[in-house]
C-alpha positions in Angstrom: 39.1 -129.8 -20.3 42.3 -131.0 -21.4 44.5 -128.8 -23.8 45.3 -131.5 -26.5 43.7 -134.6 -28.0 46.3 -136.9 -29.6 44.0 -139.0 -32.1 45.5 -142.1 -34.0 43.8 -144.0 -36.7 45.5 -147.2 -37.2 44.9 -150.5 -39.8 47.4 -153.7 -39.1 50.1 -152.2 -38.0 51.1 -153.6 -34.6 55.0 -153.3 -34.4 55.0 -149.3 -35.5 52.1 -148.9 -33.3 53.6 -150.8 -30.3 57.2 -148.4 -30.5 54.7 -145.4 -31.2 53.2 -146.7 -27.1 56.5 -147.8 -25.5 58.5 -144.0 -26.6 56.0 -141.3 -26.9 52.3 -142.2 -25.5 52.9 -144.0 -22.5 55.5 -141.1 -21.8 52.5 -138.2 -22.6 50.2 -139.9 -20.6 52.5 -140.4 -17.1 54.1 -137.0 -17.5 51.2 -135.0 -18.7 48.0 -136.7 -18.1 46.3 -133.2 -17.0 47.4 -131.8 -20.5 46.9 -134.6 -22.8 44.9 -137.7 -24.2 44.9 -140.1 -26.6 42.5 -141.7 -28.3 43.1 -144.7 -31.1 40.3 -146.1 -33.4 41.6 -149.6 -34.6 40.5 -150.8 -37.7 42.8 -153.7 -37.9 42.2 -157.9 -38.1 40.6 -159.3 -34.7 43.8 -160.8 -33.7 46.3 -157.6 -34.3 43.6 -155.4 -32.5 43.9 -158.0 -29.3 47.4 -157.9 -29.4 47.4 -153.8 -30.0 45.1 -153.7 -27.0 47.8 -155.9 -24.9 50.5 -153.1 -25.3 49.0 -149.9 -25.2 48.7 -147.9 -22.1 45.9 -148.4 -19.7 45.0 -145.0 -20.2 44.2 -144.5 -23.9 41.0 -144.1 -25.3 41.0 -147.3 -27.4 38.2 -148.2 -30.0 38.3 -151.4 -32.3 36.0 -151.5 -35.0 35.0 -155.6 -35.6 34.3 -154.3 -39.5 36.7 -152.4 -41.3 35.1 -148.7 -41.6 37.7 -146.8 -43.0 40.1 -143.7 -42.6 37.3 -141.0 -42.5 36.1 -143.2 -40.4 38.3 -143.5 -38.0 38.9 -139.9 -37.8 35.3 -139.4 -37.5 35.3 -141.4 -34.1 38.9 -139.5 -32.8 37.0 -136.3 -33.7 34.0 -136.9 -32.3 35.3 -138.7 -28.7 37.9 -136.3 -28.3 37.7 -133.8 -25.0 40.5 -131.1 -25.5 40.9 -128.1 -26.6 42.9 -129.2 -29.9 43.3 -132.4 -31.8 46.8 -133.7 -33.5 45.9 -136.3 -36.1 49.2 -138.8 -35.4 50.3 -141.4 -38.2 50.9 -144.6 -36.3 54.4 -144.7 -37.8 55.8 -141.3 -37.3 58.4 -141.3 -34.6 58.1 -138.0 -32.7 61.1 -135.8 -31.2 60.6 -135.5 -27.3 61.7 -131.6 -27.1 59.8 -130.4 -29.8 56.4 -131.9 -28.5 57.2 -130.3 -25.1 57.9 -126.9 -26.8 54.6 -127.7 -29.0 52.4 -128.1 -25.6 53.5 -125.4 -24.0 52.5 -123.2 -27.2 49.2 -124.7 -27.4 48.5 -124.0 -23.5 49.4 -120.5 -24.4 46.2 -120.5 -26.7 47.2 -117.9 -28.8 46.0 -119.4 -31.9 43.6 -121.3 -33.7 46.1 -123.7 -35.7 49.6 -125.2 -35.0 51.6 -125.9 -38.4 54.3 -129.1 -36.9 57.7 -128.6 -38.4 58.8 -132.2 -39.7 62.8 -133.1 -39.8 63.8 -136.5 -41.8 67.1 -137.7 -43.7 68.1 -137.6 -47.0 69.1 -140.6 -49.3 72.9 -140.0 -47.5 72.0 -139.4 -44.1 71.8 -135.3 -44.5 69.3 -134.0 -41.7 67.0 -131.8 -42.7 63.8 -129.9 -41.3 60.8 -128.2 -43.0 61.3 -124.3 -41.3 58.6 -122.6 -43.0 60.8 -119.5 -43.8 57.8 -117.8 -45.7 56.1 -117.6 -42.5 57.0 -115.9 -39.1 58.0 -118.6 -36.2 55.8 -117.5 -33.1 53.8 -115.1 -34.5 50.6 -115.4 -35.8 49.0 -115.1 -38.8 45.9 -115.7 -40.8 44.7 -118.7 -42.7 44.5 -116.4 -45.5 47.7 -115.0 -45.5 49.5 -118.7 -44.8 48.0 -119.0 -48.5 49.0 -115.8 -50.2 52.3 -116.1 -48.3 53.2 -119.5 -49.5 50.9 -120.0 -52.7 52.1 -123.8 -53.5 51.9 -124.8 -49.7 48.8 -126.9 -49.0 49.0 -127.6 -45.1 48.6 -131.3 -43.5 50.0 -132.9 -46.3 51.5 -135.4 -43.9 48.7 -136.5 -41.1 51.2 -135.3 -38.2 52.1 -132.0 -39.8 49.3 -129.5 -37.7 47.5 -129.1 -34.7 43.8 -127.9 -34.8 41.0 -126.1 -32.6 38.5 -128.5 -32.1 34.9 -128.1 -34.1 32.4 -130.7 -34.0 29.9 -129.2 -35.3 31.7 -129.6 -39.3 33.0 -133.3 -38.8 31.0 -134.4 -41.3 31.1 -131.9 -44.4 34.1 -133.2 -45.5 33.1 -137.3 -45.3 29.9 -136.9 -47.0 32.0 -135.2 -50.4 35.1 -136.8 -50.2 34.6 -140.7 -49.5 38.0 -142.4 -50.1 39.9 -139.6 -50.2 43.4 -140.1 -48.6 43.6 -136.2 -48.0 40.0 -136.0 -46.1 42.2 -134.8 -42.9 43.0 -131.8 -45.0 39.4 -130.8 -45.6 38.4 -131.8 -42.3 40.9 -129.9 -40.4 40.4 -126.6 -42.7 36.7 -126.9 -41.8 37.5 -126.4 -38.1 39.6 -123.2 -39.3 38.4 -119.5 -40.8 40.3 -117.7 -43.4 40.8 -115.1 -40.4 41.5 -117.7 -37.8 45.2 -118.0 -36.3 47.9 -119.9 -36.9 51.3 -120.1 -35.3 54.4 -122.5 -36.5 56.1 -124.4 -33.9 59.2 -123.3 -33.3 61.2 -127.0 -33.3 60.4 -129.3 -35.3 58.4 -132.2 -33.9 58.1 -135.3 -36.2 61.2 -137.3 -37.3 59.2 -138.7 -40.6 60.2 -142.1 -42.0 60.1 -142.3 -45.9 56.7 -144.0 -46.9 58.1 -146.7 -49.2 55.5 -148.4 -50.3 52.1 -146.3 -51.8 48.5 -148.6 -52.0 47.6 -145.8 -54.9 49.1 -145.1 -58.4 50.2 -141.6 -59.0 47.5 -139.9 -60.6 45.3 -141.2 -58.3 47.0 -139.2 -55.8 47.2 -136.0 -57.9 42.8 -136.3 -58.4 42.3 -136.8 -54.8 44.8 -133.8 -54.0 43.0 -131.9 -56.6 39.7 -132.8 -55.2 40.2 -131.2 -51.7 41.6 -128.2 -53.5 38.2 -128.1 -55.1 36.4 -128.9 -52.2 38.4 -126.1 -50.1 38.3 -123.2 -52.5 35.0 -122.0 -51.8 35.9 -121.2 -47.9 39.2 -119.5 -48.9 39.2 -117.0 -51.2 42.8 -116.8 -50.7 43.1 -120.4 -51.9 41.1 -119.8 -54.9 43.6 -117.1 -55.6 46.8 -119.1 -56.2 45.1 -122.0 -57.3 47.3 -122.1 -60.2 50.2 -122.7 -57.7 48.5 -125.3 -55.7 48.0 -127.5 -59.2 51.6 -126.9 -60.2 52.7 -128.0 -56.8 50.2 -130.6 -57.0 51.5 -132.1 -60.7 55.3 -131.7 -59.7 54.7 -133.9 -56.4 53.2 -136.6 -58.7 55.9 -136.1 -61.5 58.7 -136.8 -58.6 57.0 -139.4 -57.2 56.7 -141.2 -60.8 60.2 -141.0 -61.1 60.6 -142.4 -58.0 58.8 -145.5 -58.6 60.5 -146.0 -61.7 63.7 -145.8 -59.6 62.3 -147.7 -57.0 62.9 -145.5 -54.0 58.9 -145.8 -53.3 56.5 -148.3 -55.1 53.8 -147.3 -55.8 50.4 -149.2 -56.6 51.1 -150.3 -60.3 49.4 -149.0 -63.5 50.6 -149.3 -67.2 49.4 -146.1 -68.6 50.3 -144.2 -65.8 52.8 -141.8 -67.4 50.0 -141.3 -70.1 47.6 -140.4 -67.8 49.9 -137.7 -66.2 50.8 -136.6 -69.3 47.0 -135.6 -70.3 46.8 -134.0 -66.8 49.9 -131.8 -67.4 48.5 -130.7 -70.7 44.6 -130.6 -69.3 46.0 -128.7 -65.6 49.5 -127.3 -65.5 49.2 -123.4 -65.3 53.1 -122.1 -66.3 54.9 -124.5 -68.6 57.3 -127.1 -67.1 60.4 -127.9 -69.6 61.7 -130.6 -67.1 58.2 -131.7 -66.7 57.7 -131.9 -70.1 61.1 -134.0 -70.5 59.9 -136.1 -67.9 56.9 -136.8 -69.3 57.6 -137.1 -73.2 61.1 -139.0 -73.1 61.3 -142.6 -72.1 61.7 -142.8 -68.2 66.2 -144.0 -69.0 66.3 -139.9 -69.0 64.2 -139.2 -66.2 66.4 -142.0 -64.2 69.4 -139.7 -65.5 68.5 -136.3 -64.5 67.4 -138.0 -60.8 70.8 -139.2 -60.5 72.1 -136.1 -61.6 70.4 -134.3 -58.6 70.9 -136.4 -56.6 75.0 -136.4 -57.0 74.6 -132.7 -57.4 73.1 -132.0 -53.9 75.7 -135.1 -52.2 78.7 -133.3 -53.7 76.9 -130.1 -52.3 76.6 -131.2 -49.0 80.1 -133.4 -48.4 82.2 -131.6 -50.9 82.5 -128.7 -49.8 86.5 -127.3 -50.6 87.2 -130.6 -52.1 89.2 -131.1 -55.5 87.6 -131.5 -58.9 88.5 -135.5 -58.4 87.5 -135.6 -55.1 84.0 -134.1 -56.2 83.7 -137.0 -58.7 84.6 -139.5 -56.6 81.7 -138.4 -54.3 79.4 -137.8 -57.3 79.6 -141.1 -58.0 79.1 -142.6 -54.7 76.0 -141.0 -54.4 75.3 -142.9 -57.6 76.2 -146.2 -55.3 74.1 -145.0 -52.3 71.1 -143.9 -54.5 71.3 -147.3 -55.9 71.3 -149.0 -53.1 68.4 -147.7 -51.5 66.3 -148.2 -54.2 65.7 -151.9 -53.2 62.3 -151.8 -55.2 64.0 -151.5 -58.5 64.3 -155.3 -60.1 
């Protein structure tokens, strides 16, 4: 049996899936075919799938379905065909740091735990490096499922598909699927249904996905905050743990969708458009929000001019943080307002 299943849904996206072959897979599969497999379940056009097929290594597990099924779906399939010991849900997209996967397969071989939480680095608007360390947990030493909860009560694990490594269960791949059809977060409630509140988890100890900003979203904010909010529901009653600092996990959940609304009205991401959408997250603040927000509340009340302000505000705020350190009072506003500039010009959405 091989240690680790690497299983990729994918939908009409050749050219990300074609780098993904040519720098990571082909490279797992000559260097650790022993160790490692991969398996992608297509779900593209007829004529992206053939060309898909054409690049990828002669070795991967490759399904195409001729009718569109969808993303529980397609994990379904990865799930269900996959022979190792543990399965990594890869985005197509995510580019994925050669060290860190090394250091990542030689923890799962160990097989001291039942979970693998993937440390994710990415850049900032100006270029700043930066990686998710997980400082609330302990780096190579296990804990619960539980305790990853109560340590951490507004972290909800496998937010991004690449971001954790499960043990394999078949025998629950379908719980999920049958109660949350559509749901962009299934691979959260499918992965926790393979895991115990008792069962293990480790984090990796460098980080392992170089994740590209999503710029463009195919659902509206709150639509995002209800399907987050429905695998919380869905989740509690296996984790007592969870249902415990549920009132963190909906804060968490309504400040996410708060930044991301102020970010399509900046245009850094664009997201699927609605009219009332700042309405609609405004009765969900009121209906769900647990500890009162005054920002939020700005955000929410205030046309979005002032929720534009107080982003640029941070923004200049962290810049002059991170290039002006020991610089003069000038200097700092000379680099306050080129993050102004730079903000600016990465929001390419904004008309």
């Amino acid at each position: 049996m091989k240690h680790l299943s690497i299983c990729i849904p994918t939908f009409n996206r050749h050219e990300p899936l074609k780098l993904l072959n040519e720098r990571f897979l082909s490279r797992v599969l000559e260097l650790f075919p022993d160790d490692v497999e991969v398996l992608i379940c297509d779900d593209s056009e007829l004529a992206i799938a053939q060309a898909n097929r054409s690049v990828l290594h002669k070795n991967i597990r490759y399904q195409h379905n001729p009718i569109r099924t969808g993303f529980a779906s397609s994990l379904e399939w990865c799930f269900e065909q996959a022979e190792g010991k543990f399965v990594w849900l890869l985005s197509d997209d995510d580019p994925i740091l050669w060290d860190g996967f090394c250091r990542l397969l030689s923890l799962i071989k160990l097989g001291e735990a039942d979970c693998y939480i993937v440390p994710i680095m990415w850049a900032t608007f100006f270029n700043e490096t930066r990686v998710d360390d997980f400082k609330k947990f302990s780096k190579n030493k296990s804990f619960s499922v539980d305790q990853m909860f109560l340590d951490d009560p507004g972290f909800l694990p496998f937010i991004l598909l690449s971001a954790g490594v499960v043990r394999l269960d078949k025998t629950v791949l379908k719980q999920a699927s049958s109660r949350l059809e559509g749901n962009l977060f299934m691979h959260i409630a499918m992965y926790l249904d393979m895991l115990t509140p008792a069962s293990r988890v480790v984090v990796a100890d460098q980080p392992v996905v170089n994740y590209q900003l999503t710029r463009k979203h195919n659902y509206t904010v709150e639509t995002l905050f209800e399907m987050r909010l429905a695998v919380l529901n869905y989740l509690t009653p296996q984790f007592a743990s969870l249902k415990t600092v549920m009132p963190e996990q909906i804060d968490a959940a309504l400040q996410h969708s708060l930044q991301l609304m102020v970010e399509n009205d900046l245009g850094i991401v664009q997201m699927k458009p609605l009219p009332q959408s700042q309405n609609k997250m405004r009765s969900y603040y009121w209906k769900y929000r647990q500890k009162p927000n005054y920002l939020a509340m700005v955000i929410l009340m205030l046309p979005p001019i002032f929720s534009r302000a107080w982003y640029y505000v941070v923004n200049a705020r962290d810049y002059v943080r991170v290039y002006g350190v020991g610089a003069s009072i000038l200097r700092k506003c000379q680099l306050a307002l080129a993050s102004y500039k730079e903000l600016k010009a990465f929001a390419i959405f904004r008309v």
